[in-house]
C-alpha positions in Angstrom: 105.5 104.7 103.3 102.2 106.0 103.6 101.6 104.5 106.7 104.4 106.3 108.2 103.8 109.9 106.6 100.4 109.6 107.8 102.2 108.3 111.6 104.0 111.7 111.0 101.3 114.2 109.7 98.3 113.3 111.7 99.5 115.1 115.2 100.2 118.2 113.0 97.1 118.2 111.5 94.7 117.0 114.3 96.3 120.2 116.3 96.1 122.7 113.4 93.0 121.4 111.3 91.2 119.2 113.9 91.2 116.2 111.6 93.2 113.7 110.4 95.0 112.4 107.4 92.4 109.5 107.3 89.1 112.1 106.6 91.2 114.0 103.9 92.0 111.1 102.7 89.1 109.6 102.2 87.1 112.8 100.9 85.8 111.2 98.0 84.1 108.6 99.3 82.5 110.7 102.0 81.3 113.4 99.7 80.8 111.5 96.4 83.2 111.8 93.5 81.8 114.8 92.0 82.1 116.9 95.3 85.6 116.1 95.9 86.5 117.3 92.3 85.4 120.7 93.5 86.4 120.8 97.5 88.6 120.0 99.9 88.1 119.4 104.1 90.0 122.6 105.3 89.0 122.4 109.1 87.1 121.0 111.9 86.1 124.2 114.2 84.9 122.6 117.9 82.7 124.6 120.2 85.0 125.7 123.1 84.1 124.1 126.5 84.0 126.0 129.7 84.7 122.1 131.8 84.7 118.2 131.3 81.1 119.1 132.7 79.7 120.7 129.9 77.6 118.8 127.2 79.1 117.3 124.1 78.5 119.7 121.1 79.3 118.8 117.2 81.6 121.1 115.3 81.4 122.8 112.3 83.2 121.6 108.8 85.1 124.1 107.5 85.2 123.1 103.7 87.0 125.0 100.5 84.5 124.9 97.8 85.2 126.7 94.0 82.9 128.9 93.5 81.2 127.7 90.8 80.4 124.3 92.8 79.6 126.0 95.9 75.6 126.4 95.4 75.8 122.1 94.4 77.9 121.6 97.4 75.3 123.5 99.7 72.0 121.9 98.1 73.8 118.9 99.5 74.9 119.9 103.2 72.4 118.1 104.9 73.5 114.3 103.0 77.0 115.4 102.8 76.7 116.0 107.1 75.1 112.7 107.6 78.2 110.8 105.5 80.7 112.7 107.5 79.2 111.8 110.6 78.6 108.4 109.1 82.5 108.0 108.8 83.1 109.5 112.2 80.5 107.1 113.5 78.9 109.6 115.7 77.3 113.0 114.9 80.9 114.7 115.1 79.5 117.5 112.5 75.9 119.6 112.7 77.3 122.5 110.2 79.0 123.1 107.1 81.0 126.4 106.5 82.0 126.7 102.6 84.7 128.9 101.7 84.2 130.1 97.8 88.1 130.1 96.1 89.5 128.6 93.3 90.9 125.0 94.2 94.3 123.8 92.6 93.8 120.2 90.9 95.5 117.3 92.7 97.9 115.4 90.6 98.9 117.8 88.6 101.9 118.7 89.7 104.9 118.8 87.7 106.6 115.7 88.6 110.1 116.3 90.3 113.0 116.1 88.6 115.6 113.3 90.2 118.9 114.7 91.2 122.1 112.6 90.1 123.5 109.7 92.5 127.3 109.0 92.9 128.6 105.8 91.0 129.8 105.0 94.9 126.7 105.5 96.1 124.7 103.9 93.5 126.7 100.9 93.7 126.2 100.8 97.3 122.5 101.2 97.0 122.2 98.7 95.0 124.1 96.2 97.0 121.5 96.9 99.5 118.7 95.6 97.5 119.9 92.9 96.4 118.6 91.2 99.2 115.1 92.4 98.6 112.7 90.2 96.1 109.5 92.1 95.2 110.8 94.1 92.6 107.5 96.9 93.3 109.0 97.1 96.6 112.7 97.3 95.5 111.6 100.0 92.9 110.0 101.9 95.4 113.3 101.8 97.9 115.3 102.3 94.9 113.8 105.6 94.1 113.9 106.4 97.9 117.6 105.6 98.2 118.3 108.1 95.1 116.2 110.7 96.7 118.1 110.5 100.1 121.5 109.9 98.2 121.1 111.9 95.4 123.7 115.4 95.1 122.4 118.4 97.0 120.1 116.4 99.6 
């Protein structure tokens, strides 16, 4: 599943952000546990080039920082660029650009509620996994099946 919605979201976000589902992703191990608490990748800003002639230059990291975490995140810049370019394995980044606003936590969301699934259709859902033997996996379709099947979808 996640190798799909990432198939999915990654053109969108490589034209609108610049980056990809891979570097959010993997924010807290570029920037440290601590950082990541308090920021969030927003935006990869590259230089415009006049031709295919001109020379390479990095871009600038556009990165949502609370406030209060902002002056720690900044102290950092210079081993928080060398990381990032670390991951991109070549110096993709020379500059950090911090924008101070309050960050919403990740994870805690109010989990959805599930919508209600026909007897018919639950009975043919589960006659389709049947077949299937890892019960992680067949929990994880299951839960897909109701949300595609489910009333109101």
């Amino acid at each position: 599943m996640g190798d799909l919605v990432s198939r999915l979201l990654n053109p969108v976000i490589e034209r609108r952000a610049g980056m990809t589902m891979d570097m959010i992703q993997s924010w807290v191990e570029i920037v440290g546990e601590t950082h990541a608490k308090h920021s969030r990748p927003e935006k990869l800003n590259w230089p415009r080039q006049a031709s295919d002639d001109d020379p390479f230059e990095p871009a600038t990291l556009v990165v949502a920082c609370e406030g209060s975490h902002a002056l720690f995140f900044q102290h950092d810049s210079s081993a928080i660029i060398e990381r990032i370019n670390t991951y991109f394995g070549f110096a993709a980044v020379n500059r950090l650009k911090l924008h101070q606003q309050p960050l919403a936590p990740i994870g805690n969301k109010k989990p959805l509620q599930a919508r209600e699934v026909s007897s018919e259709k639950q009975a043919r859902l589960n006659e389709l996994l049947e077949t299937v033997d890892d019960p992680e996996l067949r929990n994880a379709l299951e839960k897909m099946g109701k949300g595609v099947l489910s009333e109101g979808s």
